[in-house]
C-alpha positions in Angstrom: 0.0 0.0 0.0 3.2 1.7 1.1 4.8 1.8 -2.3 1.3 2.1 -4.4 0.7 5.3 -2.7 4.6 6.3 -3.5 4.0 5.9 -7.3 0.7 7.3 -7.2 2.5 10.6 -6.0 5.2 10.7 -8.4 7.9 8.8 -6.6 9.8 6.0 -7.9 10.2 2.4 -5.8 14.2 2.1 -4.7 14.1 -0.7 -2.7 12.0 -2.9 -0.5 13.6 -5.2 1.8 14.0 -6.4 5.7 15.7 -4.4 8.6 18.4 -7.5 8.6 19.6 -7.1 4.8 19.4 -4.0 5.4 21.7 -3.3 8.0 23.5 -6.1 6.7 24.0 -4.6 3.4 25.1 -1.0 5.2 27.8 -2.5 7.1 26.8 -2.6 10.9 28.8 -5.9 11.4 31.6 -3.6 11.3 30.9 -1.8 14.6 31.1 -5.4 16.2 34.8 -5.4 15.1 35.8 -2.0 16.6 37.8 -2.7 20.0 35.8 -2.0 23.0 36.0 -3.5 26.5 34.4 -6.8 27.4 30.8 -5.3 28.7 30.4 -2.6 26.4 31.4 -5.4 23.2 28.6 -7.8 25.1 26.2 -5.2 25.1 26.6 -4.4 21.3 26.5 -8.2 20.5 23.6 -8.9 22.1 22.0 -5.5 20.4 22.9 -6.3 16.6 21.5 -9.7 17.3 17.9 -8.6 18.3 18.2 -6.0 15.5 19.2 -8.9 12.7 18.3 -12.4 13.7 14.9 -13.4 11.7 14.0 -14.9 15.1 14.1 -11.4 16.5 13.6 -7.4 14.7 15.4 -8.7 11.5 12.7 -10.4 9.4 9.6 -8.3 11.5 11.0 -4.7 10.1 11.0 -3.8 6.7 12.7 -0.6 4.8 11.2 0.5 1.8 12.6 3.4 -0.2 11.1 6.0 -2.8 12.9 8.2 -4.6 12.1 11.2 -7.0 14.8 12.0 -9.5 17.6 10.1 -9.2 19.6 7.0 -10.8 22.0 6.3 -8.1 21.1 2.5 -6.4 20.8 2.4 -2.9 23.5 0.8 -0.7 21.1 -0.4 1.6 19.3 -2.9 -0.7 22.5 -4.7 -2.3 22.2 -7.6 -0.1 19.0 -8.7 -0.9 15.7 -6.0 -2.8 12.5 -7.9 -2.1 11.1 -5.0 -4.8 9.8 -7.1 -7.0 7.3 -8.7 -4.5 5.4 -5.3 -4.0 
């Protein structure tokens, strides 16, 4: 309905996927890799998973981007653009 509405006021469908490919696809593994101390890295660990398991936020949240006027692709919907299935 989302996306329908989008095109029916000019804008064009960029991408449609879940939160997980999403964040995936934008690179927040790499904040697990910065150094931190042990309860601070726990904590983040324990965050990204709730954002990206499917089990958790990953597969529940979707992202779906319009655009008007542009022909660059979107970083955020490399991983995986569930587009087609709107």
């Amino acid at each position: 309905a989302m996306a329908h509405a989008g095109v029916a006021a000019g804008l064009e469908l960029a991408g449609f996927t879940s939160q997980d490919a999403f964040l995936l696809s934008m690179g927040i593994l790499d904040l697990a890799s910065e150094n931190r101390d042990d309860g601070t890295q726990l904590r983040l660990v324990q965050e990204l998973k709730q954002l990206t398991l499917g089990s958790e936020m990953g597969e529940s949240f979707k992202v779906l981007a319009m655009v008007k006027n542009t022909e660059e692709s979107l970083a955020g919907f490399s991983l995986r653009d569930r587009a087609a299935s709107l």
